[in-house]
N, C-alpha and C positions, 0 to 999 in steps of 0.2 A: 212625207211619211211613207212608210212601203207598208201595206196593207192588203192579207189576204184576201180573196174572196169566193167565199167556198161556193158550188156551183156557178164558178165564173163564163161557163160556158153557153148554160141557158138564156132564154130569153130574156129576164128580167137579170140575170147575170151580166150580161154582156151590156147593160147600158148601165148596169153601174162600172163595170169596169173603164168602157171609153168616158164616164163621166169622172173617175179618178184619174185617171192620163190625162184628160183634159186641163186637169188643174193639178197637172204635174208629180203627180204622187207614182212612187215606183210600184206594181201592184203584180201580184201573184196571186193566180186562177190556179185555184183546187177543186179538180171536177174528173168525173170517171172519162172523158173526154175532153179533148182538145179543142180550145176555139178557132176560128178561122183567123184573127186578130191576133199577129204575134208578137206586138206591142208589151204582154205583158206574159211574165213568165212562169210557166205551166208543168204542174206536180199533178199527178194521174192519183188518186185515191179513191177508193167507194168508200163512203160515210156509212155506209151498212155495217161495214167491217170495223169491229172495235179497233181491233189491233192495225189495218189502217190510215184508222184516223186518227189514234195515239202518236204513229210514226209520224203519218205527214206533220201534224201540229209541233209534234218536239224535234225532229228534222228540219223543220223551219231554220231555224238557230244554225245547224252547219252548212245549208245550202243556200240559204239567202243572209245571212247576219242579223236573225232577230226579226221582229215585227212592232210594229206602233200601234197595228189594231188587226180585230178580224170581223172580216162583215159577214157574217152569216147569210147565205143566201140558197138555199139548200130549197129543190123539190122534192115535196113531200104529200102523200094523199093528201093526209088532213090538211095537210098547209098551218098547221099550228108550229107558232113562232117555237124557235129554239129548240125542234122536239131531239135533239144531238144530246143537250146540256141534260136534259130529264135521262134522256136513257142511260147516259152514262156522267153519273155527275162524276166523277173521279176527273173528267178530262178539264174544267173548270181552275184546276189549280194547276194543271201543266200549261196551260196559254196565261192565267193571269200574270200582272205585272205587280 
């Protein structure tokens, strides 16, 4: 499956990323920074930025061919799940399948 993963750079980024290459999956880290790990291929976006996060997520489609899933894994104060999907529910229907 090739599967983003947004703050793939972070701590807890970075072990779900080498836990999907482990088990073979093609994976693309979306993170305002690059990881050390270049196992897996790297789209520079701040999630801050509406406009993008809009591109990275629909840019998906002509740089990589599509996605099978996306792993949200984003640092956040609150650290409350999903807080991307609430601020901008619009983006919701550009990644669904």
């Amino acid at each position: 499956m090739r599967i983003a993963v947004t703050g793939g750079s972070g701590k807890l980024g970075r072990a779900v990323v080498d836990e999907l290459l482990v088990h073979e999956h093609e994976v693309v880290n979306l993170d305002r920074v690059p990881s050390t790990d270049s196992r897996a291929s790297f789209t520079r976006v701040d999630f801050t930025d509406f406009g993008q996060t809009a591109g990275a997520l629909t840019a998906v489609d002509d740089r990589h061919d599509g996605l099978d899933a996306v792993f949200e894994r984003l640092a956040h104060e609150s650290n409350r799940r999903s807080w991307w999907w609430r601020r901008w529910p619009s983006l919701s229907r550009l990644v669904s399948r």
